[in-house]
Structures are given as C-alpha cells and as structure tokens.
N, C-alpha and C positions, 0 to 999 in steps of 0.2 A: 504493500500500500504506500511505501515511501516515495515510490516513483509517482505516481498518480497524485498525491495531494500536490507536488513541489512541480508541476508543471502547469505554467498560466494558460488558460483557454484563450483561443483567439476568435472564439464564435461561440453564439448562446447555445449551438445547438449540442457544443462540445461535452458540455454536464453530463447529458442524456447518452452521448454515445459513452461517456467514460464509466459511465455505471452499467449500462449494457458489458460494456469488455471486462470490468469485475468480474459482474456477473459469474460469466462466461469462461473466466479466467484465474478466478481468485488464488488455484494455487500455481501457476503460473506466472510472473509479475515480467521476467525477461521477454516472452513471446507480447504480453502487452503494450508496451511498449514500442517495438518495432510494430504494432499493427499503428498506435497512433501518429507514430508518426508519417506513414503512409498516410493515414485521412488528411494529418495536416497540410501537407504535401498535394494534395488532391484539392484541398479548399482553398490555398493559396492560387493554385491554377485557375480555378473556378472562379475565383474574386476579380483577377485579373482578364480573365474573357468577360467577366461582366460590365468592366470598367472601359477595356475598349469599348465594348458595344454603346452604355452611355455617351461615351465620345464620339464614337460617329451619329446616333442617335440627332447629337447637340449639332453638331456641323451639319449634317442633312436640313435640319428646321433652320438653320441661320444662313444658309446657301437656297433655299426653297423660296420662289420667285410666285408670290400670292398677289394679282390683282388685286384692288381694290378702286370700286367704281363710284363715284356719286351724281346726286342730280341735283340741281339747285333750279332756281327759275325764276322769273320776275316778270309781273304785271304793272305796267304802266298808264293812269288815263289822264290826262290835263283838262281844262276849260279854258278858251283862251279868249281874248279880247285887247282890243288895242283902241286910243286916243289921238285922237290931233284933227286937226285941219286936213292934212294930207295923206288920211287914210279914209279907205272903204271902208264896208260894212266886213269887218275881220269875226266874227264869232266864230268860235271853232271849236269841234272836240276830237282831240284826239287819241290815239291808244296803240301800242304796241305790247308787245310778248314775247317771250325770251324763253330756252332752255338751255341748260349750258350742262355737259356731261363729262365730269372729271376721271379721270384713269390714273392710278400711279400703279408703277411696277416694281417698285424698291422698296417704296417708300416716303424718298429723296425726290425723283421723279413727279412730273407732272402733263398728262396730257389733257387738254382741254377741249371738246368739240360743243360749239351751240348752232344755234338755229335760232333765226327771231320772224316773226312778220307783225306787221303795225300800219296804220295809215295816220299820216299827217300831213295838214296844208302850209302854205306858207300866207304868210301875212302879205297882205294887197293893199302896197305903200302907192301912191298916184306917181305913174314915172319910174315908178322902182326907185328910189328916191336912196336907199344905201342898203348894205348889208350887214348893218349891224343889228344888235341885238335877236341874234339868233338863243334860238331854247336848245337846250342842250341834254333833253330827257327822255327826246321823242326820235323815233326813225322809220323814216319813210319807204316800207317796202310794195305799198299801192296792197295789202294782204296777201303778197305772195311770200310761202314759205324760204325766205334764204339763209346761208350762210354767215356767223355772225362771228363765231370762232371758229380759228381751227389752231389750234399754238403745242409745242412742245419746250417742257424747258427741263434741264435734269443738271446736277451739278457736277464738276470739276474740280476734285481735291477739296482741300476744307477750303478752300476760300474765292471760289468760283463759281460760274456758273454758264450756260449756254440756252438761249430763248430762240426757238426758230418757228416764225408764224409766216399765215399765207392773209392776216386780217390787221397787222398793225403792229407798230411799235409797245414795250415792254416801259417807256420813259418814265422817269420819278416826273412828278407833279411839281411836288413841291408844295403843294397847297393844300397840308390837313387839314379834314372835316369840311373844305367846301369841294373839294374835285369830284366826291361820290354823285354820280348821275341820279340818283334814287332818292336820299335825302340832302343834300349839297348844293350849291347853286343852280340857279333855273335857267341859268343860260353858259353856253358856249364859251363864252370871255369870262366869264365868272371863274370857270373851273378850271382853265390853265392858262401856259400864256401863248396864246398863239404863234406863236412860231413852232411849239408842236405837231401841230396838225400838217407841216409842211411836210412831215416824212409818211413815205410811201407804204404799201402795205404787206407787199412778200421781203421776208428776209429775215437775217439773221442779228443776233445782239451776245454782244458778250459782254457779264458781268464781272467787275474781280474786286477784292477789298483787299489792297495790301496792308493796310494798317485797323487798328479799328476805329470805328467810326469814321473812315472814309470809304466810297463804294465809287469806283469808276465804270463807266459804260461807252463799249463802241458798238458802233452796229451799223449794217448796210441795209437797205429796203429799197425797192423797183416798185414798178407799177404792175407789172406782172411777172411770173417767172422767168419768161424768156426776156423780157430786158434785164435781169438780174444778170445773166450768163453772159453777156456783152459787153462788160465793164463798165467801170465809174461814169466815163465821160460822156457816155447813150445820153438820149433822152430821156426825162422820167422816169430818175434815181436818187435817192437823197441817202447821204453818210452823215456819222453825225458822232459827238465826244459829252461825255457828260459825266460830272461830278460832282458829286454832294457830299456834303461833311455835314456831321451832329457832335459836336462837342460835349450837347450835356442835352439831356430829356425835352428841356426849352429850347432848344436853339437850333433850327437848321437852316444850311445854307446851300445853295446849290448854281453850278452856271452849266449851261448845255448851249451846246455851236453844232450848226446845221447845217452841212453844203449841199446846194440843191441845184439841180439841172433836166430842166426842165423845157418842154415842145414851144411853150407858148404864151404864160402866165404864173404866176406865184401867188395859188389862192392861198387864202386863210381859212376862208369862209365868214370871216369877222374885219368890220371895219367900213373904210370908205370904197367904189368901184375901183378910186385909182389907185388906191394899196394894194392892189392885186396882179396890177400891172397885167393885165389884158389886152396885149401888142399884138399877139399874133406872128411873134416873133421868138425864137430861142431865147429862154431866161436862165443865169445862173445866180443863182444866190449866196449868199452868205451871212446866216444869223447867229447873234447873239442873245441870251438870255441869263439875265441873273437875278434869281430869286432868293427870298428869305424868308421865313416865319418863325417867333417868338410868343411862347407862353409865359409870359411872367407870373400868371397864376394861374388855377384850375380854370376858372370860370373865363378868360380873356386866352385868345390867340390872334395874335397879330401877325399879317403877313402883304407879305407885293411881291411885285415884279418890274424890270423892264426890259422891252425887248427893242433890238436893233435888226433891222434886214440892210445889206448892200444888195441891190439888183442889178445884175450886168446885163442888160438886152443889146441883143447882138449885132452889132450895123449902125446901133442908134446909141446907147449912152447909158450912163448909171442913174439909177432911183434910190431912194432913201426913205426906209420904212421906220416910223417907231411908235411902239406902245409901252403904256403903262400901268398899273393898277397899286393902289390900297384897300388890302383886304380886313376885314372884322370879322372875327368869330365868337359867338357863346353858349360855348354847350352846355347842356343838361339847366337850359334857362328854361323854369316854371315845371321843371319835370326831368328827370331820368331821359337820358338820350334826345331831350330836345333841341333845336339849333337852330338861333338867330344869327344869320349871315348878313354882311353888308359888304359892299364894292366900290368901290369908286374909283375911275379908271379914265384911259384914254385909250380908245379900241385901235387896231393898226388905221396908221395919217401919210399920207405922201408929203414927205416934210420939205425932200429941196428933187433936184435934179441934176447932173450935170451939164454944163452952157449949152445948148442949143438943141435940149431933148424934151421934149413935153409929152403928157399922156393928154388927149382928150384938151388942147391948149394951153393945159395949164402947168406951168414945172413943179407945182404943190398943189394942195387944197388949203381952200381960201383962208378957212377959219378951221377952229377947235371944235369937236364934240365931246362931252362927256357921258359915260355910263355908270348913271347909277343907279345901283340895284338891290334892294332887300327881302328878304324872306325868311320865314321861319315854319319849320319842320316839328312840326306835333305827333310825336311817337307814341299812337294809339296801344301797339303792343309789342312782340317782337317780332311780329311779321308786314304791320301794314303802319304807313306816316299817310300824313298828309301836311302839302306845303299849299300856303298863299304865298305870292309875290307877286313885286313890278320891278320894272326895270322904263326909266327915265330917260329918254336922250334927248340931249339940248344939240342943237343943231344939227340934226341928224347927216352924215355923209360930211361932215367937216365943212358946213356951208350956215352962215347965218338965215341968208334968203330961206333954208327949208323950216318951216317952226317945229316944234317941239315934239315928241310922240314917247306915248306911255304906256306901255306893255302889261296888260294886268293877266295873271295864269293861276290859275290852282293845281297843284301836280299830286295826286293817290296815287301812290306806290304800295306794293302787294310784294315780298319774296319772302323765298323760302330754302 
C-alpha cells in the first residue's frame, strides 16, 4: 500500500481506478504499479489529443468567414411652399424611399447595396431666376425603382482603409448634426460645402491615419467606369486630397482640394447660373475648402466653411468661385435628440474673371445673396422626426433687381 498512497493523481478518475487495482491486486503491490503507470501514460496521451483538437477547434471558428447581412430603410415626405414676387404657385408634396442592404464578411468589411424611388418637383422661380436654395432631403426618380448605393469599403492594416463605389464619394462633411439628410439641414448648402458635390461618382478612395487624430483621404471618381480607365486628364473626372484633424472631442478641422475636368460646366447644383460656369466649353477646376466646427459645450456646436473654385475654361479664360457659411447647432433643444439648426451663408458667387472673359456679359455677378436658413427637428421617437423650416434668400442669383424669396418645407422622416 506504500506505493499507492505516495503517488499524486493527475485525474479525478484516478481514485477509482486505484482502488479497483487494490482490489484486484492487494497482495501484489510491484505488478500494481507498472499497471498504473501504463494508464498514466495513456491519459497523458489522451489529454494531449484533446488539446490539439481544442486548438484547431478554436482556429476553424476564428478562420470561418460568416456573412452577416442587414437592412435598414428610410421614408421621406416634405410639404413645400415658397414666397416672393417672383415665384408661381410652388405647393408641392413630395416623397421618396430608400433601402439600403448591408453585407460584411469579416467583420471589418462593408458592402452596401440600396435602391430608392421618390418623386419630386422643382420650385417655379419666373425666368429661372437662380439655383439656389435647393432641398436636400428629396430625390427625384419620376417613381422608378433605381440604384442609390452600390459601395465597398474593407480595411488595410490597422490604420487604413479602401472605399470603392459606382454612386459617390466617401468625403468627411465636416459638418456634425446638420449634414444628416433625415434630421439635419433642409437644404443642399446647409449640409456641406459645395465644392463636394463636384466629385464624380464611380471610383475609388483611400483612407489612412498616420497619426491619431489625423485621417487623410485620396481618391479618384469618373462619371462612369469607362472614363475612369482613360486617365486623369479625360473628361468628366475629379481627384481630390482631404484632411481632417480632431485635437480634442470639441474641435475639428478639416481642408479638402478638388481637381476637376470637366466637358462643359462646373455645376454645384447650388448658387448663382454663373457659378456654374455653363460655356459649353472644357472646364478645369481647382477647389478649395476649409472647414471647422466647435463645441464649446453640450448644448452649442459651432461650425462654417469657405470655399474657393479657380475655373480654367478652355480658349476663353479663368473664373473665380466662392462660398461661405456660418453654421448653428442645438441638440437635444426641448427634448432628447432634438435639433435646432441655423445657417447663414453665401451660396457659390462668380466673384471676378480674368480680362476679357465674361459669362453671360458679365465678369461677376452684380450683387451679394445671402442664405438663410433654420429648422428644427422634433424627434417623435426612435424611428420617425419631423422638421419645419425656411430658408430666406435676399437677392436671389446675386442680383439686387431679383426681390427676395422664402422657402417654407416641413420634412417627416421614417427609418429604421
């Protein structure tokens, strides 16, 4: 029995077999001995196929490539109406719909496909009078089902990333709490600074952050895929650089430059006719944007922008574009998730020309326009708002002659 007490078990089931070999052995004690250590020998074996098998077990599930799909969607309908001397009868309702179907395969990964259709009018200024104050919540598909996303983006080492769409650039804003189309400003100009909108919609973007709190962005976009394959200097192509810094939770700041090369014009879709420069001739561009916004406390966000275009029209001579804004924010005013927005801005101006190039006879427009714009977003619960706003233009098109006009919209929003 001396050998059996003075030997430590290395498994519970040990006890039972060692009093079985007792048992079985009691005047025996040498043969006992060589039996146990045979099982221990065997259990050690056995411990160790179990423990591989855990291990690949664990690598199988952390190497295993499990989709994961979602849907999200959003309902949009406005009531629109508009003021002045120089408008028709504008009453409008409009509405669009959205599905968007997210895919990752890693994880890390993200693919996104939507689909929207919607019908919306435009306002019916006498003369077409300018293109500002465009709404920025509605999209006109006449209710034919189209294409709204189609994007992939999936990362590159810890401090990268790669965004490739066939519907739009991936561009920071710049402009928290009012760039959300849903609850956020009710128009166009409100929600970034137009020089945005100049880049095209197939292509690709790369993301990198060498440091923290800086995040740098390039990226090329066509107007379709086959101009994309042609190179930079085609027609209707825009590249573009952008970078933003956040120093501290309050504070960001960001500049993005846009080169754009274009068939015939530099729209924005915001502004005066002639800031669009509408020649009918090759246009290259070059803009600038630098923004900022600041929270110095909960309740206040503060933010603008200003933007520069140089336009090179081809035969003919340079244009000079610029806009501006100051923005207001107040969340969670009168309620949890609520948001009073304010604006006040200068929409893109054709500001000079060079000597002996006019658009439409003039090398500027005349006068100044201003937009301004407020609304506030009533967050009924976590699925539907509703916003009132107007939006104000003094001299509509940069021209004193045109009087005043004032945009009034109520926008229910629905997602989910």
């Amino acid at each position: 029995m001396f050998f059996i007490e003075n030997l430590a078990p290395l498994h519970p089931a040990q006890p039972i077999i060692a009093q079985s070999l007792i048992e079985r052995n009691s005047d025996t004690p040498f043969p006992l001995v060589s039996e146990l250590e045979e099982l221990l020998k065997e259990q050690a074996t056995i411990e160790l196929q179990v423990d591989d098998l855990e291990n690949r077990v664990s690598n199988l599930e952390d190497e295993q490539v499990s989709p994961i799909t979602t849907l999200s969607g959003e309902a949009v309908f406005g009531i629109s109406d508009v003021a002045g001397n120089d408008v028709n009868d504008n009453s409008r309702f409009d509405r669009s719909i959205e599905l968007v179907f997210g895919v990752s395969f890693t994880g890390d990964d993200q693919l996104e496909i939507g689909i929207e259709a919607g019908s919306a009018g435009e306002f019916n200024f006498n003369d077409e009078i300018t293109a500002e104050g465009q709404l920025s919540f509605l999209t006109d598909t006449e209710d034919n089902v189209e294409l709204s996303e189609l994007s992939y983006e999936f990362p590159i080492g810890d401090d990268g990333s790669v965004y490739i769409s066939t519907t739009g650039d991936d561009l920071e804003d710049f402009n928290p709490l009012l760039e959300d189309g849903l609850i956020g400003s009710i128009s166009e100009f409100g929600s970034e600074n137009p020089i945005h909108s100049l880049i095209e919609d197939v292509g690709i973007q790369i993301n990198y952050e060498p440091i923290d709190d800086v995040e740098i962005g390039i990226g090329y976009f066509a107007e379709s895929a086959s101009d994309a394959s042609t190179g930079l200097f085609d027609r209707n192509n825009s590249a573009f650089v952008q970078v933003g810094y956040e120093p501290s939770d309050e504070l960001l700041l960001g500049f993005t430059y846009v080169h754009t090369n274009n068939d015939s014009s530099l729209e924005t879709d915001t502004g005066s006719f002639r800031s669009q420069i509408d020649v009918e001739q090759p246009v290259i561009g070059n803009s600038y944007g630098l923004s900022s916004s600041w929270a110095p406390d909960d309740w206040l966000r503060v933010g603008g922008w200003v933007g520069y275009t140089n336009a090179r029209v081809i035969d003919e001579g340079d244009a000079y574009i610029l806009n501006y804004a100051l923005t207001l924010a107040f969340p969670d005013l009168g309620g949890e998730d609520n948001l009073l927005g304010i604006i006040v801005g200068q929409e893109p101006k054709l500001v000079g020309t060079s000597s002996g190039f006019t658009i439409d006879d003039r090398r500027s427009d005349p006068d100044t326009s201003f937009h301004i714009e407020a609304f506030y977003t009533h967050q009924l619960n976590d699925f539907l708002s509703i916003t009132p706003g107007f939006i104000w233009l003094t001299a509509p098109d940069h021209n004193n002659d045109n009087d005043d006009i004032v945009l009034f919209t109520v926008r229910t929003a629905f997602e989910f």
